[in-house]
N, C-alpha and C positions, 0 to 999 in steps of 0.2 A: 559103579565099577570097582573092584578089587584091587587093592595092593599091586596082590602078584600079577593081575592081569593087564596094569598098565606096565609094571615091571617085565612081565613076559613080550610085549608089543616094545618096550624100549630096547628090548635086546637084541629084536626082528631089526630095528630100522637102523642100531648099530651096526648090525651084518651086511645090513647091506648099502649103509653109507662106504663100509669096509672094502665091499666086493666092486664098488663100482670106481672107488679109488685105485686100489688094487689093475682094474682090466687097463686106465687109464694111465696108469706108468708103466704097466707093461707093453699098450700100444705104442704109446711117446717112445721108448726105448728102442721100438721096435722100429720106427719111422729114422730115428736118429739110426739106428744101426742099418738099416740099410743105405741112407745117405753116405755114414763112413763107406760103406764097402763100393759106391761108385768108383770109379779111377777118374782121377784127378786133372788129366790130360784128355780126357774125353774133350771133345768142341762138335758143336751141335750145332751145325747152320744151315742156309737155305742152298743147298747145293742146284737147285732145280732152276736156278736162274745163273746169267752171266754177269758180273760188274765187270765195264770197262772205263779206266781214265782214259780219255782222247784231249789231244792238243790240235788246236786249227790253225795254219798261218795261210798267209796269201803267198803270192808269188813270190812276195820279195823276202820274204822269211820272218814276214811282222804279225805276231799273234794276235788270232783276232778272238773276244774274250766278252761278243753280245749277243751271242747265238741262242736260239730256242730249240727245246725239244723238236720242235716240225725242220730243225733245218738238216736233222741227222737222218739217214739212212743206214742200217746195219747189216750186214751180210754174213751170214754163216755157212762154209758151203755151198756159196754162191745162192743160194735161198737168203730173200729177205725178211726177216725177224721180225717182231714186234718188239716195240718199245714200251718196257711195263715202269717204267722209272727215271727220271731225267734231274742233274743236280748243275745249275749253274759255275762256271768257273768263279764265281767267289763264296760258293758255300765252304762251309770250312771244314777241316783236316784231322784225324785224329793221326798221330804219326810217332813213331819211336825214334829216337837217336839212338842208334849204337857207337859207342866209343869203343876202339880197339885200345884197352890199357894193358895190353902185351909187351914181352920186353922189347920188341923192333920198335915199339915209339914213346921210350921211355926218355929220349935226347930232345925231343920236341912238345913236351906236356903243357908246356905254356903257351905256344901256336896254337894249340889243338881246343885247349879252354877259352882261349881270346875268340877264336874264329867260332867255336859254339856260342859262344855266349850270343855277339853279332850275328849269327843266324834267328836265336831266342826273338831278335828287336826287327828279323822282317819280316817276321808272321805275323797270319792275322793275329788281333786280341782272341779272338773263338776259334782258334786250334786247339786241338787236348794235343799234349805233349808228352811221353814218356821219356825216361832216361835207363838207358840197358848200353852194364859194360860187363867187355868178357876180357879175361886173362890167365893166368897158370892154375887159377882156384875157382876156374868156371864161368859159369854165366851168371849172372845179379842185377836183379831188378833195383837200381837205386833211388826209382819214384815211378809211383804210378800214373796212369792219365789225369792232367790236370791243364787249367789256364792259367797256373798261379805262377807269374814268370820268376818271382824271386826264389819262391823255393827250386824250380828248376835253376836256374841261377846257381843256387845256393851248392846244390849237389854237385852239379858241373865242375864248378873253381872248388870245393872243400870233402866230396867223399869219392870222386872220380881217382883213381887209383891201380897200382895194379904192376908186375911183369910177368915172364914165366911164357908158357906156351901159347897161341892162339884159338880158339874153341869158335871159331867164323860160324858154323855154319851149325852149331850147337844152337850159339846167340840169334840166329836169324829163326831157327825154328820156335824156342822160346819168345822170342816177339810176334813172331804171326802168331804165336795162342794168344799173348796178352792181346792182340788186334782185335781178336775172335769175340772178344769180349765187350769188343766199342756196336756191336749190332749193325746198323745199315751206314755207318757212316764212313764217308770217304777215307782211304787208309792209306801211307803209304810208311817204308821204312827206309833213313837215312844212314848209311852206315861209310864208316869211318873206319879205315883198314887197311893192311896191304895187302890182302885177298891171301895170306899166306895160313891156311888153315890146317895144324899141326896137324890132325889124322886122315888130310886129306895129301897134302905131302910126303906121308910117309908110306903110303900106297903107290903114289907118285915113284917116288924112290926108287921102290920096289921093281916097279915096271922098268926103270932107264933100267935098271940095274941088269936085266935081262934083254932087253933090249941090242940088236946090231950097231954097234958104233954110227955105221951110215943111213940108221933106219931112227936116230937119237930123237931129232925135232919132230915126227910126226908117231911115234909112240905110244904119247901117253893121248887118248881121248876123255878132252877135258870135257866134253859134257854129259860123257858116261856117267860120272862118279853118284854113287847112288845117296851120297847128301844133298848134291845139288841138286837132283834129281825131285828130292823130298819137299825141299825147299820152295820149289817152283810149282810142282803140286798141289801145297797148302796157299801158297800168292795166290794160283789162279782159284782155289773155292772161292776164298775172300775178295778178290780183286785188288790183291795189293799191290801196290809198284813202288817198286826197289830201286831208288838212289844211292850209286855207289860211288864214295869219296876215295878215289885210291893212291893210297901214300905213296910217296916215292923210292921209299926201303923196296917195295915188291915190283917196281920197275926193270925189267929182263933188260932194257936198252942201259938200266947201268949200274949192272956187275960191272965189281973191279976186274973179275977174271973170266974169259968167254969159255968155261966149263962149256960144253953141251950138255952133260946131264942135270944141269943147275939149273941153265938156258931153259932146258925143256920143261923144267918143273916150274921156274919165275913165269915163263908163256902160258903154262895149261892155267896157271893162279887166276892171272889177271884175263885171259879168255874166259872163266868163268864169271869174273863182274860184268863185264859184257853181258854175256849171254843172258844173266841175270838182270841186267837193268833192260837189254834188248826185249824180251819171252816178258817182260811185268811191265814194256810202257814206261821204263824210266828212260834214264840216262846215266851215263858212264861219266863220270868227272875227274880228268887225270891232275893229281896235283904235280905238275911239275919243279914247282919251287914251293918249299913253304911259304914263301909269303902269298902265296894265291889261296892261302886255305880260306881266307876269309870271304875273298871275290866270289868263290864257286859256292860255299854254303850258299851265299848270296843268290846266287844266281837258281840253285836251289831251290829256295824258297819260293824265287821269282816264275819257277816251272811250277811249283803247285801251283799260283793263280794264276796258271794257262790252262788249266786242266778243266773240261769236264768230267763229269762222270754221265753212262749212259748205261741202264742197266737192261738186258733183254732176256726174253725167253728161247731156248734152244729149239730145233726140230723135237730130239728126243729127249727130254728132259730126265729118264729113268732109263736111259743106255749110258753104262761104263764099261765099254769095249774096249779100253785104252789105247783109242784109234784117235791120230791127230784131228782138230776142229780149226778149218780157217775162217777168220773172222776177216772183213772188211767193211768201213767205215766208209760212207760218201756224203759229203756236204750239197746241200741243195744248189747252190753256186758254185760253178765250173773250175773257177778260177781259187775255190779255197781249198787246201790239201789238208788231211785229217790226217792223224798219225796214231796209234795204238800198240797192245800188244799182237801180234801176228796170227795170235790162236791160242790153243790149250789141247792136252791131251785128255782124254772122259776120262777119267779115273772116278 
């Protein structure tokens, strides 16, 4: 064989070591640029099923917390459902703390660190934990889901922070994404707040503002407001339920001055923690005095291990007619009462 004819054959297999390099970063490029161009806030889940936390007591109001999948019955619609999922009340929790580091609880930061922390020490060891605070400069993830209690700890007492305006309901929808991300496991979000959500009050405002002096207290419709609205939406894909710790800055019963259009706005706040904890299967937890902050995280905590989870399949799994869905829950014994969220809209 020839010089040039091995020479000629080296320059073949250089072109095309070249060419196939060459397609190979421009696929990879190509992979990666279409990744950037996803949107970022996209959440991908099983919408075609229902998660619900249910709590069971007996008569006398004592949680009962050794039930089986065959003791529940589920009703949607007065139709009975199938049961495709069943998690006992001590499987564990992935859950956010929201901290309200706004300026209304900038007089009480060390109540607020102390009673978190003691929350931290009654969960289980296998809760994942996040930490999300909001204030005048937004919503901030200060740690991700973890079991690691000291760095929770750690953020809690030394990067928790903050005054300026409240962004409530900004921070609730940024946690249901980071939830979206824990996949099938139990969720719920604990927030800490006076329910006084800056651009949700100043809509509020707005309204008394127009509003008939004699028409002040029934107004504004708090569960119109189309954050709440969002909020409650993105819980029910997920099955998340909302524990709300409500401070006593946003307590209507004490204003110094019985404004009524102040009146009506402190009322619509705190009706919507309600609604909120009601519509997700929590509970409402009114701080009356701060020194109870630490009791109710407590007791908090002590409702996730009441909780099952019961996950089912809908009649119409692929109808979003934005038509209300009643759920009903019944315990195979007469005498034990189940409690849940009340339903969901198809969205």
């Amino acid at each position: 064989m020839s010089f040039f004819t091995l020479r000629n054959r080296s320059a073949k297999l250089t072109r095309l070591v070249f060419a196939v390099a060459m397609f190979a970063f421009v696929f990879s490029m190509a992979v990666v640029r279409a990744r950037a161009q996803q949107p970022d806030d996209v959440i991908t889940t099983d919408t075609s099923l229902v998660q619900l936390n249910v709590g069971v007591v007996d008569k006398q109001g004592n949680a009962i917390t050794n039930l089986s999948q065959n003791d529940f019955s589920v009703f949607e619609d007065g139709k009975r459902r199938p049961i495709v999922h069943f998690e006992p009340a001590d499987a564990p929790f992935s859950l956010v703390m929201m901290l309200d580091m706004s300026g209304s609880t900038v007089n009480f930061r060390q109540q607020i660190r102390g009673a978190a922390l003691r929350f931290l020490d009654a969960l289980d060891p296998e809760d994942r934990v996040a930490v999300v605070e909001f204030n005048g400069k937004g919503v901030k993830s200060l740690l991700g889901f973890t079991t690691d209690r000291r760095r929770i700890a750690y953020v809690i007492t030394e990067l928790a922070n903050g005054a300026g305006e409240t962004p409530l309901y900004d921070g609730l929808k940024f946690s249901l994404k980071e939830l979206a991300r824990e996949g099938k496991r139990r969720k719920a979000i604990v927030v800490l707040t006076d329910g006084l959500d800056t651009e949700v009050r100043n809509a509020d405002r707005s309204i008394v503002g127009k509003a008939d002096p004699t028409d002040m207290s029934t107004a504004i419709k708090a569960e119109k407001a189309a954050q709440v609205q969002s909020v409650l939406s993105d819980a029910d894909r997920q099955g998340v339920t909302i524990f709300p710790l409500a401070l006593p800055s946003g307590d209507p019963k004490r204003l110094p001055l019985p404004d009524p259009a102040i009146t009506a706005m402190y009322t619509a706040a705190r009706t919507r923690l309600q609604l909120m904890a009601d519509r997700t299967g929590g509970r409402l937890h009114e701080i009356r005095r701060l020194d109870d902050l630490s009791r109710l995280y407590a007791e908090v905590a002590a409702d996730l291990r009441k909780l099952y989870t019961v996950i089912y399949e809908p009649p119409k799994p692929a109808t979003h007619d934005g038509k209300w869905r009643e759920i009903r829950v019944e315990i195979a014994r007469g005498d034990f009462v189940a409690s849940t969220k009340p339903g969901y809209y198809a969205r």
